[in-house]
N, C-alpha and C positions, 0 to 999 in steps of 0.2 A: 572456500573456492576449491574445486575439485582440480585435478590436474589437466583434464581437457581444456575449462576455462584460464586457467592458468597462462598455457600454452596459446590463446587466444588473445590475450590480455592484451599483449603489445610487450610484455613486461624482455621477454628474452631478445624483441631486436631493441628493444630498449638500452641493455646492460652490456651486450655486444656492438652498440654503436658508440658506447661511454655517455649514454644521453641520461641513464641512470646514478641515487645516488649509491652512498655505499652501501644502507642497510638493503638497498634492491638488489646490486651487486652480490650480497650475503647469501641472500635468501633463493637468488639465482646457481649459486655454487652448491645451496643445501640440497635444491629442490633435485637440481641433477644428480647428485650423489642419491639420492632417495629412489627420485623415479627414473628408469632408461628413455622413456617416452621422452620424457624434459629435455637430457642429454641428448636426444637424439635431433629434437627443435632443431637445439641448439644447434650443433654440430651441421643442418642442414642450411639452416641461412648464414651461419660460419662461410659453407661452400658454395653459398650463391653470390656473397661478397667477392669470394673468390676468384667465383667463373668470370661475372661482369668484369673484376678487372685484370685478366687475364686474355678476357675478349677483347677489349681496348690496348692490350700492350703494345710494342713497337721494338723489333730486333732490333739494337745497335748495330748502324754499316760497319761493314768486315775489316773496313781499312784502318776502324776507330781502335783495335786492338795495337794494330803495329804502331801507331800513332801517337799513343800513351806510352810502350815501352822505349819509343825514340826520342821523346821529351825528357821520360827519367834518365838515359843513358847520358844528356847535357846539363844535366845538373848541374850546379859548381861544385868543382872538386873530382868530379868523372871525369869530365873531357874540357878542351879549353875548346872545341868547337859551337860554334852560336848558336843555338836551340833552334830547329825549324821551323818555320809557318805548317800550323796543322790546319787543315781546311777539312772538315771533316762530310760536308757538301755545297754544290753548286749554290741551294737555296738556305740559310743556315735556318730561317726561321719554320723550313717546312718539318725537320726532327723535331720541336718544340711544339710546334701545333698537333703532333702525330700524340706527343707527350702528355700536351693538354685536354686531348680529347679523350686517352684513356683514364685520367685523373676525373673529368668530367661525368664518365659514366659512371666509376666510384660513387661519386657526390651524388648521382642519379640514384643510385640504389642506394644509399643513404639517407637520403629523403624517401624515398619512397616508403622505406622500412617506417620512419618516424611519420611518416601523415599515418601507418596503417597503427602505430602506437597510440595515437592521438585521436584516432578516429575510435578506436578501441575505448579508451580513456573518456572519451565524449559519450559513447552508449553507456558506460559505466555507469554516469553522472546523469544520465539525461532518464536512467531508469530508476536511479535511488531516488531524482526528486521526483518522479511518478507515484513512486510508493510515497514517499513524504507527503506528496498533496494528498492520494488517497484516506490518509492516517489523519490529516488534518482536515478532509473534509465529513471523514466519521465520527471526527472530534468534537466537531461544530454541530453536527444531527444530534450526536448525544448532549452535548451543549443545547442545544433546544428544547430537545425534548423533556430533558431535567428541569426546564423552566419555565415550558406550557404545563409541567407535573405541578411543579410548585404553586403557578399560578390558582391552577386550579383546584389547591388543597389549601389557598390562602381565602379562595370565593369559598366555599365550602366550609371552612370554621365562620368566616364571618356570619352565612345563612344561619349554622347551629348555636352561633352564640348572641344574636338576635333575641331578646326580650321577648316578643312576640310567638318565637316558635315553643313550641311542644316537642320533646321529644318523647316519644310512645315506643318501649320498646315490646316486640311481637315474638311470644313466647311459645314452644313447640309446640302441636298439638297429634293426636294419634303418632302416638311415638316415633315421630319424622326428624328426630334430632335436628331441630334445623332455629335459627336465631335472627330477625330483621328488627331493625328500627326505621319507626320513621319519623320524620320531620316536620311537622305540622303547624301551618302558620293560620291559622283564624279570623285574623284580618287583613290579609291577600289571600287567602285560600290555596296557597302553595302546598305544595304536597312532597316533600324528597323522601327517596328511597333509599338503605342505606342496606347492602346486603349482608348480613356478616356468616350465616352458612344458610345455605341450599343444597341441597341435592342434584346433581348433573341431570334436568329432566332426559326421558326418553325420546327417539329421535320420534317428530312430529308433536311433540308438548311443550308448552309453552305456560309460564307462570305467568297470574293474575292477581293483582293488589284490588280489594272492595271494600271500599269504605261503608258501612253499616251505616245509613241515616233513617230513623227513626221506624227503626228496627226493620229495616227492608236490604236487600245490597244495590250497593252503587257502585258500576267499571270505573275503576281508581285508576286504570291502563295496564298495560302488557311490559312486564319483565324482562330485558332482554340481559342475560347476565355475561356473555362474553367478550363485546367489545367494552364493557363500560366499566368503570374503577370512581370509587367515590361516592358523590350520593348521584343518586337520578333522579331527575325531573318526572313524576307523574301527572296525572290529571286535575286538573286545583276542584278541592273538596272546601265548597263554603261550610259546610255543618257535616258532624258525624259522631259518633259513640263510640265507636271501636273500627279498625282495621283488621282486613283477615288477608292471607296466601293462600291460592288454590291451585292445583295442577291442572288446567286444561289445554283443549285441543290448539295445536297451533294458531293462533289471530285470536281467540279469545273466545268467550262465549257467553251469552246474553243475561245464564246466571249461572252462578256459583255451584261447584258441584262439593258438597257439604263433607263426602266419604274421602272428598281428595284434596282436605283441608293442612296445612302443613302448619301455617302460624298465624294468632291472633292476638290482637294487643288495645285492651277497653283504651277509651280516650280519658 
């Protein structure tokens, strides 16, 4: 907390109405000795306490002086004369009310000070649990999303550990250092794709999976390698020899371009 918030807080009419405890008390003694700005808070709703009840005060009637020294002068043992009736005014209860009412404004700015502590104390609170739900609803996305991952890498060994499938792995070719497997299931003719390196095509190229059936190529389907993690779903190949990658034009093309061969892998 910087000292501007600081000063914001509520915390100095706080410690100055004793509505604080002692380590706030402390830390209000440090902060002035440290910064002038603090001291300076301080020192100015010090003097607004001030003003308000100094605004409210009420002169004592002039006559209330001679009043007091002529009561003390009948003490016992001063004089043996009877102490006199002091009437200090016609209404006695209207000095009292004059008394009450600057006491009253005191307590006005008293309060006033602590609803602005309070209201202060309320924003505090009311922005940390903002941040808390924020952090707790990041918590829960990434909570999901760890567990749509999982799920879907629980589907995914169970396809490759299936009886039924083939794994074919598709080995580089025209020195494209590049590595796929795939999935091969023969009796559902499922087909998954499993990337393990490719080359970033160039913008406008798109890779192509062909399945080789009886020695012809077959669109096994289009590549898409950036949203997808894991195996992908291609085109279900009943019958084939071998699988190959090739780099063509965006959307695909109706055959294989041989020179832009990157991986192939006999069945």
């Amino acid at each position: 907390m910087n000292v501007q918030e600081y000063i914001e807080s509520g915390s100095i009419e706080s410690c100055v109405l004793g509505l604080a405890d002692a380590g706030e008390q402390q830390e209000l003694e440090r902060m002035c000795a440290t910064y002038p700005e603090v001291l300076a808070a301080r020192e100015a709703f010090e003097a607004s306490l001030e003003a308000s009840a100094m605004a409210g005060a009420v002169t004592p009637p002039p006559a209330l002086r001679e009043s007091i020294f002529s009561a003390l002068k009948n003490e016992p043992g001063t004089t043996t004369a009877p102490a006199p009736v002091i009437t200090l005014e016609k209404n006695p209860s209207s000095g009292w009310k004059k008394y009450l009412a600057a006491a009253s404004l005191i307590l006005l700015a008293g309060s006033a000070a602590l609803n602005i502590y309070l209201y202060n104390r309320y924003q505090r609170s009311a922005l940390l649990y903002k941040d808390l739900l924020a952090q707790q609803q990041q918590l829960a996305e990434n909570s999901n999303s760890i567990q749509t991952r999982l799920n879907q890498l629980e589907t995914d060994l169970g396809r490759i550990r299936n009886p039924n499938v083939q794994p074919i792995k598709m080995t580089a070719v025209n020195n494209s250092n590049s590595l796929t497997t795939v999935y091969w299931n023969p009796a559902s003719a499922e087909v998954y794709l499993l990337v393990n390196q490719l080359p970033k095509p160039a913008a406008g190229k798109q890779y192509q999976l062909w399945a080789i059936v009886d020695g012809k190529p077959v669109d096994a389907g289009m590549i898409d390698l950036e949203p997808k993690e894991g195996l992908v779903k291609m085109k279900n190949i009943p019958k084939a020899e071998a699988f190959a990658i090739t780099l063509e034009q965006a959307g695909g093309s109706p055959s294989p371009t041989l020179t832009a061969m990157y991986v192939l892998g006999k069945v």
